[in-house]
N, C-alpha and C positions, 0 to 999 in steps of 0.2 A: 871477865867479859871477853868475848871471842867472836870477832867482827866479820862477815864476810862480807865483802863490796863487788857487786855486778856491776861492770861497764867500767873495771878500770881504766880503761885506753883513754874515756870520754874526758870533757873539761870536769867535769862535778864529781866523778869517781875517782880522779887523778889526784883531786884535790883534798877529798874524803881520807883518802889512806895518806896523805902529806900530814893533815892532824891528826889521824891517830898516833902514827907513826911520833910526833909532837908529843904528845901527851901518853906515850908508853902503852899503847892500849893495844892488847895483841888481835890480829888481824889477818887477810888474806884476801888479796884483790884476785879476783878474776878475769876474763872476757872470752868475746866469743872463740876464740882461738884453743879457750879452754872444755866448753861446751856448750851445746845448740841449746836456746833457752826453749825451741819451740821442741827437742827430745824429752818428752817426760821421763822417763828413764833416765838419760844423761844429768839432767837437774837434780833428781831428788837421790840419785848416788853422789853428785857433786857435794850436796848440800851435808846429805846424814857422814859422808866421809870427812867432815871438817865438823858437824856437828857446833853450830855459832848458836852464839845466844840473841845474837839481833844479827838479820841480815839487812843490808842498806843496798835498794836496787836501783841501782844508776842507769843499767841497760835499757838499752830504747831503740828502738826504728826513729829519727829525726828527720829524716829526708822528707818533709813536709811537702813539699811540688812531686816528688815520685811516689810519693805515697797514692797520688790518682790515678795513676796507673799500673800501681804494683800493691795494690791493695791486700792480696792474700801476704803479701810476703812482711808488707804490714804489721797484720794482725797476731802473725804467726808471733811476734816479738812481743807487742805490745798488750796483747789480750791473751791470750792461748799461751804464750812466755810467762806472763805475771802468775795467769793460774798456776801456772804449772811448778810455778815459786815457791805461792802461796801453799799448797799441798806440801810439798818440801820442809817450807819453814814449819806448817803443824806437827810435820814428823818427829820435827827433834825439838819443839815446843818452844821455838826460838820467835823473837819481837821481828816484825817488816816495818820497813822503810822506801814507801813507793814515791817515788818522785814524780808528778805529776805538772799539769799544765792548764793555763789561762784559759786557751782552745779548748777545753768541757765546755765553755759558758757561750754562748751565741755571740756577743760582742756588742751588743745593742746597747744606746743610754749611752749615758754621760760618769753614771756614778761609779764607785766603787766594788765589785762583785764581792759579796760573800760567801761564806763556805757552804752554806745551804744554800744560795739562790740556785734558781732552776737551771739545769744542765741542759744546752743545744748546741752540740757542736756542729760545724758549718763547712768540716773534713776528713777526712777519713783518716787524720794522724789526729785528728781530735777526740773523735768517736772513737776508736781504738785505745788512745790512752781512758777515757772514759770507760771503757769496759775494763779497762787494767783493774780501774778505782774498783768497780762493782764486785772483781774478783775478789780483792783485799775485803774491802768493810763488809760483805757478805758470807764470808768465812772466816773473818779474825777478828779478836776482839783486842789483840797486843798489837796493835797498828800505828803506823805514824803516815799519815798520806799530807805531802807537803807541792802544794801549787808552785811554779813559778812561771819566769818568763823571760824573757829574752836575756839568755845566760850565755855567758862570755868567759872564758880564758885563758890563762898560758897554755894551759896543751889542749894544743886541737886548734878548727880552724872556728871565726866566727865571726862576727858582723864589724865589731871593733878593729882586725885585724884586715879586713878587705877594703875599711876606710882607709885605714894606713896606707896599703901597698896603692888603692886608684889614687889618693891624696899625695901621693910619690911622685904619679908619674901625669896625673892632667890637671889640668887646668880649673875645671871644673866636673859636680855630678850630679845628678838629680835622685833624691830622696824623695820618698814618698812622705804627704808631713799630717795626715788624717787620721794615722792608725796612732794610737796613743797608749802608752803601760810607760814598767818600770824595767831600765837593765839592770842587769843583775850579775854582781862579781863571782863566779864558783867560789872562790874563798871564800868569803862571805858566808855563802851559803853554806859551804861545807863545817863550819866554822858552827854555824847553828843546827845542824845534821846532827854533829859531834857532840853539841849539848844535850838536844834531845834524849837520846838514846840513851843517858846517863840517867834518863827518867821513865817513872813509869806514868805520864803523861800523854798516854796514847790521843789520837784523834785526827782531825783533818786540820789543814791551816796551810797559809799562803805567806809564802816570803819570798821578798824581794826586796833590793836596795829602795831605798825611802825615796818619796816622789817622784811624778811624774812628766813625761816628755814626750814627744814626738820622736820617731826616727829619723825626719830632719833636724829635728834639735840635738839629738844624740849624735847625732852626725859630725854638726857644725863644733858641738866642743871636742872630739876627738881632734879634729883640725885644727882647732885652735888652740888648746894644751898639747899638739903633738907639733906645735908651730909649722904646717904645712898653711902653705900659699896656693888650697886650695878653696875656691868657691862652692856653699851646697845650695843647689837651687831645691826648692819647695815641691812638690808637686802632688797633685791628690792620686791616691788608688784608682781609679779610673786610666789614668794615664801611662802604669805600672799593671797592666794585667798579670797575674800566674795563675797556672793551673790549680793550685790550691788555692779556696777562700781565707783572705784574712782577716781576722779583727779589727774594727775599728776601734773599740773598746776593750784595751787587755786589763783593765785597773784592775786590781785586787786587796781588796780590804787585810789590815794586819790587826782586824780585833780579836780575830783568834789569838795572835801571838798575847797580844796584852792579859788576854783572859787566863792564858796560860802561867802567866810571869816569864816568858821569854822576850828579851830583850829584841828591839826592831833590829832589824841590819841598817851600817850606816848610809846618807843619800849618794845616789847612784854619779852625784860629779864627784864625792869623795874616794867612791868604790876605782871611778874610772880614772883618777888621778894617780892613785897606789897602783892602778892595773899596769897602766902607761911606766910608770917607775919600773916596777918589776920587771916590764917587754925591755927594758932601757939596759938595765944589773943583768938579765940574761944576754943582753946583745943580740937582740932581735929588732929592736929598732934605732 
């Protein structure tokens, strides 16, 4: 097996090649510094010149609030990038691995999103990953399209890590506590990336650390496993405008993973207690 990983730099592709790397699986991280995912050319010489038997595409446009205003530059990654993957990876007949997002689904309801429920994203890094999807499962049939959501860790920057540094230094903050999912440890994740691919269980499915929270709740226990003596006040989406829409409803159902025989990831205070350890063993906090 011959691994290529897009978006090394990112949390999830940092992570992705930390396990192969574990488990002896030979491999080759990328990123953009290597080649523009929006060059078709550059892509598919990238890919046929390493010639991988699964590639795992971490790379993405995330900047979800500049995405409403820089929409082309968007898409050029997240849509127009994937295709241009996906063409790639048929060339040398090798398995994808798209990484994908909550924001397909509109956010409506209380319940948990399945992997067929109907797709309405509500931004344009939604709709964009959305089309990523339509590139993959419209042209492959060796696919692994895996959901998540609010992913977090040691390299890079993310929501965990911003509580730390405001939790350092005030008093108190206000989290918005209406929008509701699951965070989610890249380890973790990558950790089940790693498994997959060892299968030919192609399909869509959604993972994310078990149970669910609020962003104030997620909040409040960084703080309080990170023992800062800071206060998180509540507050609803209304009070927190950004340029991008967000979900009220990020849940996502793990009966894919069951149906599969893959194992859930563990609950996300366990993910974020190991997470916290780890920032500790590096000296980051």
């Amino acid at each position: 097996m011959r691994v290529l990983v897009t978006g090394v730099m990112g949390q999830l592709g940092h992570d992705v090649v930390r396990h192969l790397s574990e488990h002896g699986i030979e491999h080759k991280g990328v990123d953009r510094e290597d080649f523009d995912l929006g060059d078709a050319e550059a892509v598919m010489r990238a890919v046929q010149d390493y010639c991988p038997t699964v590639i795992v595409h971490c790379a993405a446009y995330t900047a979800v609030d500049r995405a409403e205003s820089d929409m082309e530059a968007c898409f050029r990654v997240n849509a127009q990038g994937t295709a241009n993957m996906v063409r790639a990876a048929l060339s040398v007949d090798a398995a994808l691995v798209y990484i994908s997002t909550d924001y397909v689904f509109g956010g409506e309801g209380e319940e948990a999103f399945e992997t067929e429920d109907a797709k309405n994203p509500k931004n344009i890094y939604g709709l964009s990953k959305f089309q990523g999807e339509l590139a993959v499962c419209h042209q492959m049939t060796k696919y692994f399209i895996v959901r998540t959501s609010w992913v977090y860790g040691v390299h890079g920057n993310n929501f965990v890590k911003t509580m730390l540094r405001l939790g350092s230094s005030r008093p108190q903050v206000n989290v918005v506590c209406d929008q509701i999912g699951s965070p989610t440890y890249s380890w973790d994740l990558a950790a089940l990336v790693c498994r997959m691919i060892r299968t030919k269980k192609y399909g869509i499915y959604h993972a994310t650390n078990e149970e669910f929270c609020s962003w104030a709740e997620f909040a409040a226990a960084i703080m309080e496993k990170a023992h800062l003596n800071c206060r998180v006040n509540p507050i609803p989406t209304s009070e927190y405008p950004t340029p991008a829409h967000r979900p009220c409803n990020s849940r996502l159902s793990k009966k894919s993973l069951d149906a599969a025989g893959f194992s859930r990831l563990p609950s996300w205070e366990d993910a974020l207690d190991r997470y916290l350890r780890e920032l500790s063993l590096e000296g980051m906090i």
